[in-house]
C-alpha positions in Angstrom: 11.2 -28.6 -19.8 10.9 -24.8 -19.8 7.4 -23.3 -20.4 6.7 -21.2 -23.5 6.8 -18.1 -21.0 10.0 -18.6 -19.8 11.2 -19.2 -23.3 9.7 -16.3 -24.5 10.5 -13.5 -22.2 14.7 -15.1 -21.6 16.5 -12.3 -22.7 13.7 -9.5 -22.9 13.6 -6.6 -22.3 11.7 -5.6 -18.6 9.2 -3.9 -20.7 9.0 -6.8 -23.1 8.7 -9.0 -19.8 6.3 -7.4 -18.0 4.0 -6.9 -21.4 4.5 -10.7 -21.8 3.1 -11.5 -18.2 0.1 -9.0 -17.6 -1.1 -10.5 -21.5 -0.2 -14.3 -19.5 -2.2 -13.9 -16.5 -5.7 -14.0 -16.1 -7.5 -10.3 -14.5 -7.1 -10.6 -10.7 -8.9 -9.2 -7.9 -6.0 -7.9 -5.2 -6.8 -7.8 -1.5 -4.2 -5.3 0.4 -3.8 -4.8 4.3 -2.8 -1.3 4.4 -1.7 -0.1 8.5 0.6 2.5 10.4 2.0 2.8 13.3 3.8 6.0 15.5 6.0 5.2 18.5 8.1 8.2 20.5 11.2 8.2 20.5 11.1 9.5 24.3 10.4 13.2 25.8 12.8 15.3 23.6 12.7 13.1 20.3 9.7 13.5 17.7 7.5 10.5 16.8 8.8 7.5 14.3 6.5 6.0 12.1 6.4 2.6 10.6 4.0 1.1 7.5 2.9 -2.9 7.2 1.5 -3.5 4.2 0.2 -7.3 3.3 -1.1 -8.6 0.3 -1.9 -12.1 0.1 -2.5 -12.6 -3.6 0.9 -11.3 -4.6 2.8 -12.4 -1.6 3.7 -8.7 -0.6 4.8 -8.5 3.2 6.3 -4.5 3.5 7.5 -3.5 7.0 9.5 -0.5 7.1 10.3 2.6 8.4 9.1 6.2 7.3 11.6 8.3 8.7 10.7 11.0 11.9 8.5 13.6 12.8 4.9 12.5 11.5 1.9 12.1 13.1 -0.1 9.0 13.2 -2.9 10.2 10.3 0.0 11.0 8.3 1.7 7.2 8.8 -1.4 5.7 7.9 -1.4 7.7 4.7 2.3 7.0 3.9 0.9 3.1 3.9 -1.5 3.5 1.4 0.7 5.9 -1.0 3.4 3.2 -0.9 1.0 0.4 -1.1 -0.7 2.2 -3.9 2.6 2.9 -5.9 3.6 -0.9 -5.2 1.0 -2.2 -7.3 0.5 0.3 -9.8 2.4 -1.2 -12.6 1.5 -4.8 -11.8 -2.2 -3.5 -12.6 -3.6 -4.6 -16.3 -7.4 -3.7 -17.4 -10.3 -5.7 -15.6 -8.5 -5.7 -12.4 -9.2 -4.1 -8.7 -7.3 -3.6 -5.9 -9.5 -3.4 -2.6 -7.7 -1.5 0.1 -8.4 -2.7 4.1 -7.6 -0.5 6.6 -8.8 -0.1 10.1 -8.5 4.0 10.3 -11.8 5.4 9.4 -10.7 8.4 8.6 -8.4 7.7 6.1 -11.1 5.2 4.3 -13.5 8.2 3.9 -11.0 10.9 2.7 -9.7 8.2 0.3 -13.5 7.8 -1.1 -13.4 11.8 -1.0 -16.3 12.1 2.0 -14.1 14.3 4.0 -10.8 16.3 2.4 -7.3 15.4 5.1 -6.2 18.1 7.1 -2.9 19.7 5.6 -0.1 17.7 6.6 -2.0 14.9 4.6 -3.2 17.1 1.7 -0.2 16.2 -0.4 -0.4 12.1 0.3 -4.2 12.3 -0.7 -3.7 13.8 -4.0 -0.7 11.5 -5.0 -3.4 8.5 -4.1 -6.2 10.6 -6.0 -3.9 10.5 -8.8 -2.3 7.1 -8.9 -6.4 6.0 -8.5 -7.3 8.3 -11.4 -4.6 6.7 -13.7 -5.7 3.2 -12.6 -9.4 4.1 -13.4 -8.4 5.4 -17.1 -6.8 1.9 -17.5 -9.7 0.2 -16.6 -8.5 -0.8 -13.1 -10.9 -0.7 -10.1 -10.3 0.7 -6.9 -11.9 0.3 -3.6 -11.0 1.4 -0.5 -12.7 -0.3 2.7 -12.6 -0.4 6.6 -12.2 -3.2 8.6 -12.3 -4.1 12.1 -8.2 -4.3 13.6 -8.8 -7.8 13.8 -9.1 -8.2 10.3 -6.6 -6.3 10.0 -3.6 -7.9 12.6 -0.7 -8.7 9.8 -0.6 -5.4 8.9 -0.7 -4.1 12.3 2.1 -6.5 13.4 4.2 -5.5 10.8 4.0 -1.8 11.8 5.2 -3.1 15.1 8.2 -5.4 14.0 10.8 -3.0 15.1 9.2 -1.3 17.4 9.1 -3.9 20.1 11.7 -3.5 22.6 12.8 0.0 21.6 12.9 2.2 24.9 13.5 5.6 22.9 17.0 5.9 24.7 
């Protein structure tokens, strides 16, 4: 037997199917694992970053690569921006999202005690932003450190294909 919100959203519309589940599901409280990781690629080849991102609630496990030529402040950002516009259109009015991450500097330029140096300055306002339409939605927002231990998933997932790579 097929449940009335299967019936209801077969043959929809994505819109019509995502309206259908955010008005199904009760408000949630989202608990995401945000970490980054740089690695050289040797003497004469820049750093490579990597992002682990791990939410529990949603079954979210995101491991992957952000390219060359960042610095580790900048990695860390790139996990919360993606984590950030992950989960922004899963977000309905009453929920929060608390972000964990064991950088202390990016949990206070996130709660706006300290502005990022430039290279981040453009990461930070995309977050500002994305938090600033969440807020207008009714959507809370929280951004917390914890201790790497708390944190390991996250941090193993930055690691993933690291391990083993010699930069030749």
């Amino acid at each position: 037997m097929k449940s009335r919100l299967y019936r209801a959203i077969r043959g929809a519309s994505s819109e019509a199917t995502l309206a259908c589940w955010r008005s199904w599901r009760a408000t949630m409280e989202y608990n995401v694992y945000v970490d980054g990781s740089c690695v050289t690629g040797g003497k004469s080849r820049p750093m490579r970053g990597r992002i682990g991102i791990y939410c529990p609630e949603l079954q979210m496990i995101v491991s992957r690569s952000v390219g060359v030529r960042h610095t580790t402040m900048t990695v860390e950002w790139c996990a919360l921006v993606h984590a950030m516009s992950s989960l922004r259109y899963v977000m309905k009015p009453g929920d929060s999202i608390d972000f964990h991450s064991d950088n202390l500097s990016v949990v206070y330029e996130a709660d706006q005690i300290v502005v990022p140096s430039e290279g981040c300055r453009h990461l930070w306002e995309q977050f500002r932003n994305d938090v600033a339409m969440l807020k207008s939605r009714d959507v809370a927002v929280n951004v917390h450190w914890v201790p790497r231990e708390q944190n390991r998933i996250a941090d193993k997932l930055t690691k993933m294909k690291m391990i083993g790579r010699t930069g030749k």
